[in-house]
C-alpha positions in Angstrom: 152.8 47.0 179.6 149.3 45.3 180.5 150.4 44.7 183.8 150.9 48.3 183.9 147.4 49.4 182.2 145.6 46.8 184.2 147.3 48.2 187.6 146.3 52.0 186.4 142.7 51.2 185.5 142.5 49.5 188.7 143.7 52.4 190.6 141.5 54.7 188.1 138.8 53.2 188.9 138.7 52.3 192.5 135.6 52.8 194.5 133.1 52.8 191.6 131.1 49.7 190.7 128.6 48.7 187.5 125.8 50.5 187.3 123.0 49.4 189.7 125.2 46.9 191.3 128.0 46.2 193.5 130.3 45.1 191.3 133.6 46.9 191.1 133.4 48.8 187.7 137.3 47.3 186.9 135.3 44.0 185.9 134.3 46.2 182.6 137.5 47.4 181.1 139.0 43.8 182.2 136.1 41.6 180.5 136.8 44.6 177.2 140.8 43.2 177.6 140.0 39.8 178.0 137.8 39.9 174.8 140.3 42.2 172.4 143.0 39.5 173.4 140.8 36.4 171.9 141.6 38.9 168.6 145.1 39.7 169.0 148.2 40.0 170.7 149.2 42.8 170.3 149.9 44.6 174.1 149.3 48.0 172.8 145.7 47.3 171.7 144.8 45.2 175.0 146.3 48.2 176.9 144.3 50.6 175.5 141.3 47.9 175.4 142.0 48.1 180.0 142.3 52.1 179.8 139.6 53.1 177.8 137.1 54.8 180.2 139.8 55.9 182.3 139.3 59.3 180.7 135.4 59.6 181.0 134.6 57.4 183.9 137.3 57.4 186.6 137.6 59.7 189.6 141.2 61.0 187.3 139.1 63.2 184.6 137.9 65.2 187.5 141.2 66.2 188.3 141.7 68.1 185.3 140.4 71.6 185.3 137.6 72.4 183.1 
């Protein structure tokens, strides 16, 4: 399962980068996993932990229709 999220958000996200730099904007939600998984285990929560800005901040919410 966090193979999976990780391999989404990456997709999600490709092509953007941190604000005012050049580093890919992945490095955020995977630093957000890295730092829920010092707390627990549990897959669910570190999946969510990789996808959460995938729907305000990826190139995906811009597919939906407003």
């Amino acid at each position: 399962m966090i193979g999976e999220a990780a391999a989404f958000a990456d997709k999600a996200h490709k092509g953007a980068f941190r604000k005012g730099t050049k580093i890919p904007y992945i490095t955020h939600p995977m630093e957000t996993a890295v730092i829920v998984s010092a707390f627990t285990d549990d897959e669910e929560i570190i999946a969510a932990a990789l996808l959460h800005d995938v729907p305000g901040k990826s190139w995906r919410t811009r597919l939906v229709p407003e």
